[in-house]
Every structure is written in structure tokens, then in C-alpha cells.
C-alpha positions as a Markdown table, in Angstrom:
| # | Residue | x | y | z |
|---|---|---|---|---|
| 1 | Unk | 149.4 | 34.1 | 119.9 |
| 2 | Unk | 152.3 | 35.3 | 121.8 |
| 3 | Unk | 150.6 | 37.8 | 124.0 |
| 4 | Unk | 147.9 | 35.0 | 124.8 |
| 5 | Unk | 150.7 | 33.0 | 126.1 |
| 6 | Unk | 152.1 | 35.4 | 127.7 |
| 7 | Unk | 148.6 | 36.0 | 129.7 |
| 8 | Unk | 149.1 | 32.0 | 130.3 |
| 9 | Unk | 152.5 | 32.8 | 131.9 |
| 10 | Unk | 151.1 | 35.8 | 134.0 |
| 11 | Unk | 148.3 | 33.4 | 135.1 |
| 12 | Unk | 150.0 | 30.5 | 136.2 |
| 13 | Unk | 153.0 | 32.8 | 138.8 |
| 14 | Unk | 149.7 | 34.0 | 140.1 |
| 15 | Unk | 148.4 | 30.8 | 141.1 |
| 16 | Unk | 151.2 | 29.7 | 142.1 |
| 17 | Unk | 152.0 | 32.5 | 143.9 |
| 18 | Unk | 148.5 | 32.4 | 145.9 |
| 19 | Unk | 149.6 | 28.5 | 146.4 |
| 20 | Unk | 153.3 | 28.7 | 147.1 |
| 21 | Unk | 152.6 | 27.3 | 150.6 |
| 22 | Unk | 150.7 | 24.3 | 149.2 |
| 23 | Unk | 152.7 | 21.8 | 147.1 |
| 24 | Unk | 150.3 | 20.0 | 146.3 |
| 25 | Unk | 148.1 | 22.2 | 144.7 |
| 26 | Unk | 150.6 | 24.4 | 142.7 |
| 27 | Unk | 151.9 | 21.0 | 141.4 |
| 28 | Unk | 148.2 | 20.4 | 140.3 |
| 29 | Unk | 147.8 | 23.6 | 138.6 |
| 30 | Unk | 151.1 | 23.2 | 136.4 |
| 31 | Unk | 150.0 | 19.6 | 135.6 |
| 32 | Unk | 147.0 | 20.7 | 134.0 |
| 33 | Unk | 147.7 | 23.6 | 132.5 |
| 34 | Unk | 150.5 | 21.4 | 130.8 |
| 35 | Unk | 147.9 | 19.1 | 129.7 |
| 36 | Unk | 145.9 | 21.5 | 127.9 |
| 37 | Unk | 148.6 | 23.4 | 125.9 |
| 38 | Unk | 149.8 | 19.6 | 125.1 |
| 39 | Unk | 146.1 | 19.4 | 123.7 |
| 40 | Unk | 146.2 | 22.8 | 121.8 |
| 41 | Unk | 149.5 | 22.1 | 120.1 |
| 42 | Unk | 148.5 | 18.6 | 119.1 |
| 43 | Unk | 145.0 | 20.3 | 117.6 |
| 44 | Unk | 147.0 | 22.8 | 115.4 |
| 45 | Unk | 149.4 | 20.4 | 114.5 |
| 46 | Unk | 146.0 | 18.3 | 112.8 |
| 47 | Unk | 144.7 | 21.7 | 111.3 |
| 48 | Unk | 148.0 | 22.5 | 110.4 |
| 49 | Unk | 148.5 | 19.2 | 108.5 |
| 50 | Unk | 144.8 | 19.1 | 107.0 |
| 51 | Unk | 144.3 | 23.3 | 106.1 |
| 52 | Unk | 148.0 | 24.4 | 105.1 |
| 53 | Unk | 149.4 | 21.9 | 103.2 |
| 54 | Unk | 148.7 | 21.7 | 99.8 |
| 55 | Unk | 146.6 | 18.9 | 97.9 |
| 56 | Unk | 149.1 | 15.7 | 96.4 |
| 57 | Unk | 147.8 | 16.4 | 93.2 |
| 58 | Unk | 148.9 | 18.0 | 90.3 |
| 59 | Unk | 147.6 | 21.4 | 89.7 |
| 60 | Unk | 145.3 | 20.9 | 92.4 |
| 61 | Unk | 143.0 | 24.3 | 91.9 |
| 62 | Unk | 142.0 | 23.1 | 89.0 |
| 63 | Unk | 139.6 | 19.9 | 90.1 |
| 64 | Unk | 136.6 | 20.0 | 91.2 |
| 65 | Unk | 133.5 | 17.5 | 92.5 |
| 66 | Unk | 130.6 | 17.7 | 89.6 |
| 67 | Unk | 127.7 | 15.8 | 90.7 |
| 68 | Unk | 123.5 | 16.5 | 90.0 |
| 69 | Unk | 121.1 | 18.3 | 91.9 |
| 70 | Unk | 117.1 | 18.7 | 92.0 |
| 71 | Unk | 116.8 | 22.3 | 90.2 |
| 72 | Unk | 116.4 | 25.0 | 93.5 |
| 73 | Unk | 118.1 | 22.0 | 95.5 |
| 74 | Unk | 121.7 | 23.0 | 96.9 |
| 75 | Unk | 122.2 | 19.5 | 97.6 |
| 76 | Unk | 125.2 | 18.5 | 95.4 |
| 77 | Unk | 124.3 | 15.0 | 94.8 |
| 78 | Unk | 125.7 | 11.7 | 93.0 |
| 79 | Unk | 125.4 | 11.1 | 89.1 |
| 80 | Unk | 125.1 | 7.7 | 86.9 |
| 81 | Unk | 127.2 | 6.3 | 84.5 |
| 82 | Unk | 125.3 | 6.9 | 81.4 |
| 83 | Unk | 125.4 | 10.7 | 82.5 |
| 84 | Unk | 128.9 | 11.0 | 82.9 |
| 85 | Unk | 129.2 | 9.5 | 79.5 |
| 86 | Unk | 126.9 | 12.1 | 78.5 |
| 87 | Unk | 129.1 | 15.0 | 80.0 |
| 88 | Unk | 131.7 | 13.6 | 78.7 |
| 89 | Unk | 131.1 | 13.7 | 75.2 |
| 90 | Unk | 129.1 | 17.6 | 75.2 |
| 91 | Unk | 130.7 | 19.4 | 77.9 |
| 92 | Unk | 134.0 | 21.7 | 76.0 |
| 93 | Unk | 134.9 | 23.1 | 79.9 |
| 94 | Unk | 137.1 | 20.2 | 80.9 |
| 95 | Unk | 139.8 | 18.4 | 79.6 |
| 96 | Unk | 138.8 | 14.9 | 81.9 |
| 97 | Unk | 135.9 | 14.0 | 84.2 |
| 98 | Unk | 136.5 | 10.8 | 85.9 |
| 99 | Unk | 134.2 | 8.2 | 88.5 |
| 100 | Unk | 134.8 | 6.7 | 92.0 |
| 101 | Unk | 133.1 | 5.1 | 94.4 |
| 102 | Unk | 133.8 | 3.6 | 97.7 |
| 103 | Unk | 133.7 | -0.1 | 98.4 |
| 104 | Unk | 133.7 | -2.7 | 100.9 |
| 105 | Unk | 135.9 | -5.6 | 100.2 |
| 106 | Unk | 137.7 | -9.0 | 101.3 |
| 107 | Unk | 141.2 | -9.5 | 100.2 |
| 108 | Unk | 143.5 | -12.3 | 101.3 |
| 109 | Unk | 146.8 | -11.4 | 102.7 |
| 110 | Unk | 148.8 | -13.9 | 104.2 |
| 111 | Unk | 147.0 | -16.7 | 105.2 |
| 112 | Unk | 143.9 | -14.4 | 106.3 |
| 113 | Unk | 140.8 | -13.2 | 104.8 |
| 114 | Unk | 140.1 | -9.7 | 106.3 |
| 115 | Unk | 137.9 | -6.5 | 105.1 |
| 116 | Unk | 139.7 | -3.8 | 103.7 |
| 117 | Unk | 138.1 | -0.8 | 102.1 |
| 118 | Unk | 138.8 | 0.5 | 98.1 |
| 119 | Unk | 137.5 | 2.8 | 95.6 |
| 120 | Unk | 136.8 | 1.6 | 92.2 |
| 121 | Unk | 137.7 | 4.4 | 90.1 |
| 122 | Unk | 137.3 | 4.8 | 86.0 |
| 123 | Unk | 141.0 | 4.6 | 84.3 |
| 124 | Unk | 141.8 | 7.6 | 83.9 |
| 125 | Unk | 141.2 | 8.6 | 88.0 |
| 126 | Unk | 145.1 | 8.5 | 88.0 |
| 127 | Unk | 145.9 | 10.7 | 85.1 |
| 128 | Unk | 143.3 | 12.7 | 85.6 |
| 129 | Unk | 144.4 | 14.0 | 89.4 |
| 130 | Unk | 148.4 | 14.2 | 87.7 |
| 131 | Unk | 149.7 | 11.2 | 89.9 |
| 132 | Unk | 152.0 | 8.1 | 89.2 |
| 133 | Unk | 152.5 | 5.1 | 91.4 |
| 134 | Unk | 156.0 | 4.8 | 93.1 |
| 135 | Unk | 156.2 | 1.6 | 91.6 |
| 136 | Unk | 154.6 | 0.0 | 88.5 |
| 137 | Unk | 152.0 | 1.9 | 86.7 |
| 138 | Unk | 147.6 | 2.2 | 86.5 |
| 139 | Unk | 145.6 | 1.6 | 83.9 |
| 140 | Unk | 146.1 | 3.2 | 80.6 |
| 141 | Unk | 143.6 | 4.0 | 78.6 |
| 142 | Unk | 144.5 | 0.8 | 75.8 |
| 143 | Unk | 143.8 | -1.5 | 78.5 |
| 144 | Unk | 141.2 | -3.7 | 76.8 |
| 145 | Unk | 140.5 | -5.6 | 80.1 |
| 146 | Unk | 141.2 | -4.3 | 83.3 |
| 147 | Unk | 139.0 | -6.4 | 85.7 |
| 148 | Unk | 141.9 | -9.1 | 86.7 |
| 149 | Unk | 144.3 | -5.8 | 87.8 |
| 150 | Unk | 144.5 | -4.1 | 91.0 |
| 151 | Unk | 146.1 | -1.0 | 92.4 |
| 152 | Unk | 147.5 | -1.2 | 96.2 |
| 153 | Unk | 148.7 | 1.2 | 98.5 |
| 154 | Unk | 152.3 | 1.3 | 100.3 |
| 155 | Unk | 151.0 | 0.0 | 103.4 |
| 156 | Unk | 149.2 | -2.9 | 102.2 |
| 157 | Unk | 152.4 | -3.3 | 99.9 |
| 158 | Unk | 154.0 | -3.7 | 102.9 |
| 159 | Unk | 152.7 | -6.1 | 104.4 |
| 160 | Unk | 153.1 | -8.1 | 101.0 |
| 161 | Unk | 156.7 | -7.8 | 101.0 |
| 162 | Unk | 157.6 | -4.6 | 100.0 |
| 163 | Unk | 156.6 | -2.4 | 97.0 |
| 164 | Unk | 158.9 | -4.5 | 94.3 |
| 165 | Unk | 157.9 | -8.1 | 96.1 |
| 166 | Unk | 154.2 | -6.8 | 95.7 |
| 167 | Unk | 154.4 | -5.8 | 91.8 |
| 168 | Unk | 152.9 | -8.5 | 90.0 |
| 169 | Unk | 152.0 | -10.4 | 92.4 |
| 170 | Unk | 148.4 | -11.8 | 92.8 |
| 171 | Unk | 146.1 | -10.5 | 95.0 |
| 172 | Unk | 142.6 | -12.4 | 96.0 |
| 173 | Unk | 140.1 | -9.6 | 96.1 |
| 174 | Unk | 136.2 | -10.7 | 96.9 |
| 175 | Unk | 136.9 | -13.8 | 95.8 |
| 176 | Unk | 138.4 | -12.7 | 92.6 |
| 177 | Unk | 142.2 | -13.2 | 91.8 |
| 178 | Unk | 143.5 | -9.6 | 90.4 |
| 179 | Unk | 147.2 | -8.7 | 89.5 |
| 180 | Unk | 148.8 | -5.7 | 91.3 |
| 181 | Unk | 149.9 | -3.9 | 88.5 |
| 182 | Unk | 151.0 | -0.8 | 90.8 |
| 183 | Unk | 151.7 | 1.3 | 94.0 |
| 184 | Unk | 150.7 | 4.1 | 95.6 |
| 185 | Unk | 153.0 | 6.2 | 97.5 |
| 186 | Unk | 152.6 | 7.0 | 101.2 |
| 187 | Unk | 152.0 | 11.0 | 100.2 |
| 188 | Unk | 148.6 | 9.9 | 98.2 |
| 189 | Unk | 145.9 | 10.2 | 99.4 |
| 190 | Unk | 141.9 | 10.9 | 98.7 |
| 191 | Unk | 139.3 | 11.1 | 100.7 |
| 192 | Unk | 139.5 | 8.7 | 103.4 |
| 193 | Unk | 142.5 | 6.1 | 103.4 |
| 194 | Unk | 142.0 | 3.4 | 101.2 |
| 195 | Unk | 144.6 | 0.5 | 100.9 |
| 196 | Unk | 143.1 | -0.8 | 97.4 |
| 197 | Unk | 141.7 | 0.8 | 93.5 |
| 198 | Unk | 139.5 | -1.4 | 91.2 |
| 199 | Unk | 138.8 | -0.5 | 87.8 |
| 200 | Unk | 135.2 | 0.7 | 87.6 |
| 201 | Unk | 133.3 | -0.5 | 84.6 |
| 202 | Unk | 130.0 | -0.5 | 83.9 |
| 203 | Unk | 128.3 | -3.0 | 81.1 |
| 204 | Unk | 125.7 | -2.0 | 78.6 |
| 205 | Unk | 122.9 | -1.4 | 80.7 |
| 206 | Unk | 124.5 | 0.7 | 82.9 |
| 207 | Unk | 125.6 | 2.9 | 80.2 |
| 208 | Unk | 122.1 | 3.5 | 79.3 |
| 209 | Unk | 120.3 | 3.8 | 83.2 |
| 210 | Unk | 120.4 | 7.4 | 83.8 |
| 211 | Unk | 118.6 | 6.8 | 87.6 |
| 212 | Unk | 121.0 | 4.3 | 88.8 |
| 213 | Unk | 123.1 | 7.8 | 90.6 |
| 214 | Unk | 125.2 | 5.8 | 92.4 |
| 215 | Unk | 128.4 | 7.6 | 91.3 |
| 216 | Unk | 130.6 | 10.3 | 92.9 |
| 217 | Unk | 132.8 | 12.8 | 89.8 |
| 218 | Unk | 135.9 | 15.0 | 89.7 |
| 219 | Unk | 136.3 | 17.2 | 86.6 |
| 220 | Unk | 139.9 | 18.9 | 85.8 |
| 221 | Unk | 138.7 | 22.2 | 84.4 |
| 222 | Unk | 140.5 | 23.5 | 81.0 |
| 223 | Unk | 142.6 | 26.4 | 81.1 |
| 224 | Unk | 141.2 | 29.6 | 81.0 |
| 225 | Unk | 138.1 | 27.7 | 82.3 |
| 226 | Unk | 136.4 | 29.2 | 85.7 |
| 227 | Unk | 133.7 | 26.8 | 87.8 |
| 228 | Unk | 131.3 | 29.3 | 87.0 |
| 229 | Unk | 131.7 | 28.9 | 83.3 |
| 230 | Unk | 132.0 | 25.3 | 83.6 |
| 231 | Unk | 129.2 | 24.8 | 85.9 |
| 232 | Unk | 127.0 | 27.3 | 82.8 |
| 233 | Unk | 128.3 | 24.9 | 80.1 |
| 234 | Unk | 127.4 | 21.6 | 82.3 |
| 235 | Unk | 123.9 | 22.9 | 83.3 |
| 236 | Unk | 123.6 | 23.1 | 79.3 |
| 237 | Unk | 124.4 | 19.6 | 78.8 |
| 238 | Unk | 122.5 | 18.5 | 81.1 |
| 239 | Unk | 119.2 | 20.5 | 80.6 |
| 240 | Unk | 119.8 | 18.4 | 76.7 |
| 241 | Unk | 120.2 | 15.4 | 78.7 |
| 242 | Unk | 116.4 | 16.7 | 80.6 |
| 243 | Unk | 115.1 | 17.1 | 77.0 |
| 244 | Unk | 116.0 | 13.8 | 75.8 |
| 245 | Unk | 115.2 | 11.6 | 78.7 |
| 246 | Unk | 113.0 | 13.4 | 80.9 |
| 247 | Unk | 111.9 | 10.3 | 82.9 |
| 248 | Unk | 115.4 | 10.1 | 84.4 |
| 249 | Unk | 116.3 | 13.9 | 84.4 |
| 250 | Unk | 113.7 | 16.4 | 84.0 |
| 251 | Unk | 113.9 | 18.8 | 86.8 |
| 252 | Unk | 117.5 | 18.0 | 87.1 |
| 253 | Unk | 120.3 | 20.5 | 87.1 |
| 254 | Unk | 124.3 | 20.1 | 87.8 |
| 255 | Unk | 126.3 | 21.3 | 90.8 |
| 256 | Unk | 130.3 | 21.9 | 91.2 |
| 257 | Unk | 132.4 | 22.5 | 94.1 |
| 258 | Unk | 136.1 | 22.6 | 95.1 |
């Protein structure tokens, strides 16, 4: 890095140099090559910032995205919630496997409706990825009834007050009034930004419908457990699964990735 600046350096006295009875021009030449190391550090500093540091979650190597795939497909695709049951209760490789998925809402801040974007998550998304609000709490897994809660991130807590002015304080979500029960801190993040988690639960039908794949999963391996072990003791699950129901999931395998 130091010797390409240093060609930089070697480049610019030349031009300069060839230019020193133009103004103009030399003042041209150092303009833009400014602009484009501006642009160079300002690129690192993103890759920087999204390679180096490390995930906000706790033990971080050990998660991983578990979704299904077409046997031969390298597609890793989305799962339902009657399979993720399923994994739950006959895979021994991990000690959680949780849901998400992204939604479009309205909430009502202030005196305005306006579209904000969430995830709903299963409970135990929080636990599961070793993170706790700044202030308040999630959902635990003795929560009988979740669906009037809500989980809100620092910056829509600030526009609410503050964290503590936001804690327990009712928040109209699509319609629906919900209690925020906690806060995220500014250092969480997953995926894209989000400013709001909803409980995901799914009624008795959906715990059944293995072709409604509609859901994204992250698994926190056990210790001593590599993905290629766990992905082996999935694909046995899930070839049962194939065996059982083979309208929904014959030809179906299961795919895991960092």
C-alpha cells in the first residue's frame, strides 16, 4: 500500500512538473487526484467496517443459515414452520434453531402513520444469537401470549422519547396496539436495519403445512459440532421427514452456510 502511494506521489511532481507553467491545469490534476484517494479511503473504510469487524453476537462462529434445497440443487432455499418444528425435535447437532422473516409494516409514531420495516422472529431469535436489549427484555420462553408485545430499536426509541420513555409504552403496529416490552442497542444489528421485532407464531395449520416455505432459519451449532456433521445429521432428519410426507418433501434435502 505504501509503495503504491508512493508511485501516486512520484506521479503527481511529474505532472506537475510538465505543468508548472500552467496553473490551471496543475491545480486540476491535484483536485482530482484528491478526489479519488477521498473515494478510496471512504471505500476501505465501508469494507473495513463490514469485513473486519466481528459479528454483535455472541459466539458468533458458531451460527449458521439452515434452510432446504431440491436434492443436486445448490440453491439454499427457505423452510416452513412445521419443518422447523420437525428439525427441532430430531436434529441432536444444535442446541437452538430459530425463524425470521422480513415484514412490511405501518406503525404510528407521533401523530403519523408511516411504513417501517421489521422481522418477526420466533422467541427465542434473541437468546439464541446471545444478545440482550439495552433496556427492558424479549420474549421468554413462558410467555403464554406474545402477540400484544413488540421489540423496537434505539432509533425508533428515539424518536419516542428515549429508551426508558419508550419501555412500556404502546405502540400501534398495522393497526394492532402492541406493548414495547424492550430495546435494542445501536451495536445490533441483522441483516438489513430494521427498527421493529414481532413475535412469529404460526396456528395449527401452519404447524402441519410443510409447502408453505416461507421461512428463513439460523441454527447455533452444539459444541464439538462442525456444519459438516450438522448438515449429515439434518439431511437425516429430513430425508425421515421425505419418508413421512413425501407430497411436501420427497426430493428434498437441507443446506447450511455461515
Amino acid at each position: 500500500m505504501l509503495r503504491y502511494f508512493m508511485d501516486i506521489v512520484r506521479g503527481v511532481r511529474g505532472a506537475v512538473r510538465v505543468n508548472r507553467r500552467d496553473a490551471t491545469i496543475s491545480v486540476a490534476i491535484l483536485l482530482t487526484i484528491a478526489l479519488g484517494l477521498g473515494a478510496a479511503t471512504a471505500v476501505l473504510s465501508v469494507v473495513r467496517a463490514a469485513l473486519l469487524q466481528p459479528l454483535p453476537y455472541e459466539d458468533a462462529g458458531r451460527l449458521v443459515q439452515v434452510g432446504e434445497q431440491p436434492i443436486g440443487s445448490r440453491e439454499t432455499g427457505r423452510t416452513s414452520f412445521a419443518s422447523l418444528l420437525d428439525w427441532r425435535a430430531g436434529s441432536k447437532a444444535f442446541s437452538g434453531l430459530e425463524a425470521y422473516d422480513g415484514a412490511s409494516l405501518t406503525a404510528r409514531v407521533g401523530d403519523d402513520t408511516e411504513m417501517i420495516r421489521g422481522w418477526r422472529v420466533t422467541t427465542g431469535f434473541f437468546a439464541l444469537l446471545g444478545v440482550q436489549p439495552s433496556v427492558g427484555r424479549t420474549w421468554l420462553a413462558r410467555d403464554e401470549d406474545t402477540n400484544d408485545q413488540v421489540v423496537v430499536s434505539q432509533r425508533l426509541a428515539s424518536r419516542l422519547g428515549g429508551e426508558e420513555s419508550a419501555l412500556g409504552r404502546p405502540l400501534v403496529v398495522d393497526g394492532s396496539p402492541r406493548t414495547i416490552i424492550g430495546v435494542m442497542p445501536r451495536s445490533f444489528h441483522f441483516g438489513e436495519e430494521r427498527d421493529v421485532w414481532l413475535p412469529l407464531e404460526a396456528n395449527e395449520a401452519q404447524r402441519s403445512n410443510r409447502s408453505n416455505r416461507g421461512l428463513s432459519v439460523i441454527g447455533r451449532l452444539r459444541d464439538g459440532v462442525d456444519p459438516s456433521s450438522a448438515r449429515m445429521d439434518l439431511a437425516r432428519v429430513t430425508s425421515a421427514m421425505a419418508a413421512e410426507h413425501p407430497a411436501d418433501m420427497a426430493g428434498r434435502t437441507v443446506a447450511l452456510s455461515p
